[in-house]
C-alpha positions as CSV (number, residue, x, y, z in Angstrom):
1,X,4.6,13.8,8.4
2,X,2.4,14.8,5.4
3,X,4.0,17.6,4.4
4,X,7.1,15.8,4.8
5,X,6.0,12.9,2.7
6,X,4.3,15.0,-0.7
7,X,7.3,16.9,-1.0
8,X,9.7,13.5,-1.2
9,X,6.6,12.4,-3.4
10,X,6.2,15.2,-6.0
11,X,10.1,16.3,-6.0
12,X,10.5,12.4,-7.1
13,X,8.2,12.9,-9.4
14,X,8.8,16.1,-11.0
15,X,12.2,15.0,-11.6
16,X,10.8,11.5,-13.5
17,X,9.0,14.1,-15.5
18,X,12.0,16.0,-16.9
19,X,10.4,19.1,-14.2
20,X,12.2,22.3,-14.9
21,X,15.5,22.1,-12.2
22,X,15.0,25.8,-11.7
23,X,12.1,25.6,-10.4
24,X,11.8,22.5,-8.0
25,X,13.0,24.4,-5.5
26,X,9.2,26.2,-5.2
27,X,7.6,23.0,-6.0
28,X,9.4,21.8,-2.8
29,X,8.3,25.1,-1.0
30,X,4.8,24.5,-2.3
31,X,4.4,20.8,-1.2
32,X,5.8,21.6,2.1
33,X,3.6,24.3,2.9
34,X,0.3,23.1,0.6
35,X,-2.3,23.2,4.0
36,X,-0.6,26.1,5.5
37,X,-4.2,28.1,4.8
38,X,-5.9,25.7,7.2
39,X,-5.2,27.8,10.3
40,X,-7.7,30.0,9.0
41,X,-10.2,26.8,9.0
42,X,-12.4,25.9,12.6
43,X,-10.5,23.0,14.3
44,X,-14.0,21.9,14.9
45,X,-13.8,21.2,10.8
46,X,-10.5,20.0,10.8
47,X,-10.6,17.6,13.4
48,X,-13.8,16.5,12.3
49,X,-14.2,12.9,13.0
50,X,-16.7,12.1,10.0
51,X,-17.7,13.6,6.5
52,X,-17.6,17.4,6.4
53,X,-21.3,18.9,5.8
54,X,-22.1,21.4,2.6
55,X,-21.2,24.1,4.8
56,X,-18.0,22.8,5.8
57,X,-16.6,21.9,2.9
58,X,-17.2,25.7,1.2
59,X,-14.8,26.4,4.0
60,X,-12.1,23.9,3.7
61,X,-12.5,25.0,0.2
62,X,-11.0,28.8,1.3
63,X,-7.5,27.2,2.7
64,X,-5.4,27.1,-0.9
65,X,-6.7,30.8,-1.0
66,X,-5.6,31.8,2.6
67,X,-2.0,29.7,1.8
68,X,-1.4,31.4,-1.3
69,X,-2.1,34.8,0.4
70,X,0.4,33.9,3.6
71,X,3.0,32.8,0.8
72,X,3.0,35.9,-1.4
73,X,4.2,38.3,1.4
74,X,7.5,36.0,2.1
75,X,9.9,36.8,-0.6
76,X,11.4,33.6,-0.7
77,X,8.2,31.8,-0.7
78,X,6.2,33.8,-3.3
79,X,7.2,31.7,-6.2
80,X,5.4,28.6,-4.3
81,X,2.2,30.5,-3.8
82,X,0.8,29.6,-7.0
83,X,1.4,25.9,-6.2
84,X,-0.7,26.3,-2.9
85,X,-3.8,28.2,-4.5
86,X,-4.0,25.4,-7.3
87,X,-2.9,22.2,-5.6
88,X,-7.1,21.2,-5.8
89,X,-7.6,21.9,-9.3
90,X,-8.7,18.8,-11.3
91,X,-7.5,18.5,-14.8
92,X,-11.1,18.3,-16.0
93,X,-11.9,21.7,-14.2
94,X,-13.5,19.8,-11.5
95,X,-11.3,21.2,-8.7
96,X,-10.9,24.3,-6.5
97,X,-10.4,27.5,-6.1
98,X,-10.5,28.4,-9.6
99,X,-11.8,25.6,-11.8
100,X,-8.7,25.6,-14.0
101,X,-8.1,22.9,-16.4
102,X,-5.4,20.9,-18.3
103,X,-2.6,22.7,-18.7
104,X,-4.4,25.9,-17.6
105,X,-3.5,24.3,-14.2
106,X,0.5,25.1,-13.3
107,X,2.7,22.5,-13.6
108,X,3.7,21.9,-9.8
109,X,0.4,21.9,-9.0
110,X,-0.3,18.9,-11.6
111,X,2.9,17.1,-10.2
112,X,1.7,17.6,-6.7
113,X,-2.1,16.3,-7.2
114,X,-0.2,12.6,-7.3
115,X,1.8,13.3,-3.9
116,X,-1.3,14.5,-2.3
117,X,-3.7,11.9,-3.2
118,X,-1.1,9.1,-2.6
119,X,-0.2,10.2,0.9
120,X,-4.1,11.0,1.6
121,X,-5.2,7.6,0.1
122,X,-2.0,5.5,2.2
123,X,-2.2,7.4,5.6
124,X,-5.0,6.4,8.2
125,X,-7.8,9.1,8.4
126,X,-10.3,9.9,11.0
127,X,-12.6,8.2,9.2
128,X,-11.1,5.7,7.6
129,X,-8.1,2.9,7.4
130,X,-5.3,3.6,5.3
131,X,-5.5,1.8,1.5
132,X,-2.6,0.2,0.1
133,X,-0.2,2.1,-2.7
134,X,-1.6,-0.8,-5.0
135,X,-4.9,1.1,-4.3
136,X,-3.0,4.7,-5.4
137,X,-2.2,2.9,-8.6
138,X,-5.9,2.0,-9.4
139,X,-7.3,5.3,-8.4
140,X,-4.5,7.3,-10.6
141,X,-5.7,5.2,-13.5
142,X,-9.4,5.4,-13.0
143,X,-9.1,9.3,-13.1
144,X,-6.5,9.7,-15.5
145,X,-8.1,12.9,-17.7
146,X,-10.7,13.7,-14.8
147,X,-8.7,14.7,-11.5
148,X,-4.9,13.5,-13.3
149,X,-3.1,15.3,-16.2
150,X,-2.9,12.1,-18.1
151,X,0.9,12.3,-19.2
152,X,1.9,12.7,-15.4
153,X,-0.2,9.6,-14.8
154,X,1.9,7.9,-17.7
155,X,5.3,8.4,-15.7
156,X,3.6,7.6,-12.7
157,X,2.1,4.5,-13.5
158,X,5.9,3.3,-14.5
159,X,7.5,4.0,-10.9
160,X,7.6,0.8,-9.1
161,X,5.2,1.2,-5.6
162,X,8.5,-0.5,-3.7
163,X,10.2,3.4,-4.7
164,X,7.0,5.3,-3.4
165,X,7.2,3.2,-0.2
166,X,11.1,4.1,0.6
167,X,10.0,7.9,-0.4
168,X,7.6,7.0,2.2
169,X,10.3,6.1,4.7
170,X,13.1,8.3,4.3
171,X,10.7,11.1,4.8
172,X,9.5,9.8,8.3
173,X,12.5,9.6,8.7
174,X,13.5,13.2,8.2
175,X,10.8,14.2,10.0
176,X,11.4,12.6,13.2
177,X,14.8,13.4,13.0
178,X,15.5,16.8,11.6
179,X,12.0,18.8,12.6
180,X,12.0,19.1,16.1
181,X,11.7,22.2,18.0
182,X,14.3,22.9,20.4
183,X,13.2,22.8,24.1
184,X,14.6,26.1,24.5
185,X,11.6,27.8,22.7
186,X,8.5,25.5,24.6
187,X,9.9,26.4,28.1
């Protein structure tokens, strides 16, 4: 259900933040299929029960590459491609692949850095229990101008976390209800 979850999360949010109409369509694309570089990555890294090592991490670091390369040759989804190679950029230049920063960093993928790290922070891990949206809250303000573009934090901070947590369940919802793949294709 992540996927499922960052696109309710940064199509809500993007429209609090006066996002383009025109283009929310591609943000939508882009949240939806954010990870889809990770086939490329080991499921011996992915599945990875504990912290990643050195080497690892430098290749979890190539999925947003990968995704934005699978992207680009689908017509439909090329304009979301951009949204896929930069959804780990920090607005300090911190991130990955490309170190971009403030508003060198495209706009979706600014919007979807809050889905992301909300459903990553509220969703059990591996390797740890699930934190609280109260938690999201805290962490968005602690790295407002480090990992957040600081007026999307603003607009952020001002949804109430009762809204996030019904984004939360309509888009189980949706996900248990309307993506399921026909018996007719596993037989």
């Amino acid at each position: 259900s992540h996927s499922f979850r960052v696109r309710a999360y940064a199509s809500y949010l993007a429209r609090e933040i006066g996002y383009p109409p025109a283009y929310l369509n591609q943000l939508e694309h882009g949240a939806l299929l954010h990870d889809i570089g990770k086939i490329a990555i080991s499921d011996a890294i992915l599945l990875k029960p504990a912290r990643l090592t050195p080497a690892e991490w430098l290749e979890m670091k190539k999925h947003p590459i990968v995704g934005e390369l699978i992207l680009s040759h689908v017509a439909f989804l090329a304009p979301a491609a951009v949204i896929v190679r930069h959804h780990h950029e920090a607005y300090d230049g911190s991130g990955y692949p490309d170190g971009l920063a403030g508003e060198d960093i495209p706009l979706g993928a600014r919007v979807f850095a809050f889905a992301d790290t909300m459903d990553a922070m509220t969703s059990d891990r591996p390797y740890r229990k699930a934190a609280g949206f109260e938690a999201v809250q805290q962490e968005v303000l602690r790295c407002t101008g480090t990992q957040f573009d600081p007026q999307i934090a603003e607009t952020f901070l001002t949804i109430p976390l009762a809204r996030w947590k019904e984004l939360r369940s309509e888009a189980e919802a949706h996900d248990s209800a309307d993506f399921r793949i026909p018996e007719s294709v596993l037989v």
